[in-house]
C-alpha positions in Angstrom: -42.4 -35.4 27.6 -39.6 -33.5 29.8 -40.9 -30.4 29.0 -36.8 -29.6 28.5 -36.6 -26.3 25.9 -33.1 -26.4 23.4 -32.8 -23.7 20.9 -31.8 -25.1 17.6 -31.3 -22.1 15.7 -32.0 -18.5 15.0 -35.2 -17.9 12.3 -39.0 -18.3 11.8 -41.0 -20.1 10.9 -40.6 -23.6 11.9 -42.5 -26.4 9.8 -41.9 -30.2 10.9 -41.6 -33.4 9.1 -44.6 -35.5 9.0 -42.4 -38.1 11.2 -41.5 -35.6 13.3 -38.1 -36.4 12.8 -37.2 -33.2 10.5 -37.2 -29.4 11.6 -37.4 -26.9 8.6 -37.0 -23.9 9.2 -36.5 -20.1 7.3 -33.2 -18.9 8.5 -31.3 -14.9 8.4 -29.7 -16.4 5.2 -31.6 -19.2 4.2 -33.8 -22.5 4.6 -32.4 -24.7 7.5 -33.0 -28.1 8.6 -32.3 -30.4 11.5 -32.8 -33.7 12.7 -34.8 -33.6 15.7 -32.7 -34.7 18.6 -30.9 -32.3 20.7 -27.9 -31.0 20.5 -28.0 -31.5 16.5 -26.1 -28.6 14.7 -29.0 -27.2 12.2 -27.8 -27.6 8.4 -28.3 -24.5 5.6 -30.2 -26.5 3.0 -31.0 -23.8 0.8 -29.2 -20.6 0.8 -30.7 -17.1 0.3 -29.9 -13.5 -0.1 -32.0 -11.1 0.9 -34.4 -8.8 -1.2 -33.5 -5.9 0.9 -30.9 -3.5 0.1 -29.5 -3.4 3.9 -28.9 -7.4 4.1 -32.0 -7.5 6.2 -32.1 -11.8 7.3 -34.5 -13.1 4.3 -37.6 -13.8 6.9 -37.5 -9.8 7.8 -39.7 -7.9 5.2 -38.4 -4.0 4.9 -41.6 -2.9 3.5 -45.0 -5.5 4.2 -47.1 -6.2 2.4 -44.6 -5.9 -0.6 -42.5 -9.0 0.6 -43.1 -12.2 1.7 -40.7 -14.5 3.2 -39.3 -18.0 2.2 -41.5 -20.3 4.2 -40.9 -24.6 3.5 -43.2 -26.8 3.3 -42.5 -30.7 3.5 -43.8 -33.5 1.1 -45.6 -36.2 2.6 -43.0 -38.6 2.0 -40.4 -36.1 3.6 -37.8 -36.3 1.0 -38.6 -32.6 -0.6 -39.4 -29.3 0.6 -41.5 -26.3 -1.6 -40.8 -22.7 -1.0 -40.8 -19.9 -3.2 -38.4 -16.9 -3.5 -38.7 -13.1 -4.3 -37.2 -12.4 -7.7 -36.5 -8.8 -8.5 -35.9 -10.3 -12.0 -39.5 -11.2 -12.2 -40.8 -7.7 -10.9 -43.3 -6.2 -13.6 -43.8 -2.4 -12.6 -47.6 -2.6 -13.9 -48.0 -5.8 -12.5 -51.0 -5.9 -9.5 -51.2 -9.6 -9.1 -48.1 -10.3 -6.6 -47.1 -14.0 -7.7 -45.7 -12.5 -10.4 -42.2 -11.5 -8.2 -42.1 -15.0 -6.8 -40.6 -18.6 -8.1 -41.5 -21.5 -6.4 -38.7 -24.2 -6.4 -38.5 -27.5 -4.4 -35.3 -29.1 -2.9 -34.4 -32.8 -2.1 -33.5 -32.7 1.5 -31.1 -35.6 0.9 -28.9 -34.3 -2.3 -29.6 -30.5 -2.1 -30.6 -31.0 -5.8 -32.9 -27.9 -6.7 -35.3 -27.5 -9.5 -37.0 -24.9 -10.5 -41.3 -25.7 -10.5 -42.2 -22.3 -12.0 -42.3 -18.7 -12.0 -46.0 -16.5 -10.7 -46.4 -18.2 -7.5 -46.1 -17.9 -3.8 -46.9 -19.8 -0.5 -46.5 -23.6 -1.5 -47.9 -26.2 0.4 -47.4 -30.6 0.0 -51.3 -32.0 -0.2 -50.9 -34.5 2.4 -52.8 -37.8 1.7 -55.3 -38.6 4.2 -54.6 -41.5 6.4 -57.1 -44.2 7.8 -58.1 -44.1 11.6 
């Protein structure tokens, strides 16, 4: 409404809430979120390391095409977010089909609790109920 600018943090790929009261976003060393009022100090929900040998930040692929970067997605309800994560411990050197170097893990934005949702996949997205006019 102001049209007033604040940077809230150093990253990509911004994703927020469906109340708009929650900024995800993928930070140089993990998954970051904020309330979104100013002056808020952005808090590392999920940390990362990087699947580049020079510490690259995790959103910065050294070779593309070949890595793809934590991006969040939130649940309807706003209590979770999905994202999935390289894992060189995954990496099949026959393999063609590239889920196969990703897990895909969600996280309660409350409790930091993580789990685990499984391992072949990339690029998860919340199916957001439609609403009524």
């Amino acid at each position: 409404a102001t049209g007033e600018e604040n940077l809230v943090g150093v990253g990509n790929f911004p994703v927020w809430s469906r109340d708009g009261e929650w900024l995800a976003y993928t930070g140089p060393d993990g998954i970051y979120i904020l309330p979104g009022t100013p002056n808020t100090e952005p808090r590392r929900l999920v940390p990362l390391e990087s699947s580049n040998p020079d510490d690259l930040p995790v959103y910065q692929a050294q070779n593309p095409g070949q890595y793809y970067p934590p991006i969040a997605s939130w649940s309807p309800d706003g209590q979770w977010l999905v994202y999935h994560v390289f894992s060189s411990n995954l990496v099949d050197a026959d393999a063609e089909d590239m889920t196969k170097y990703y897990s895909i893990f969600k996280v309660n934005v409350s409790t930091g609790e993580t789990i685990k949702l499984l391992d072949g996949g990339f690029s998860p997205s919340w199916r957001w109920p439609v609403q009524e006019p």
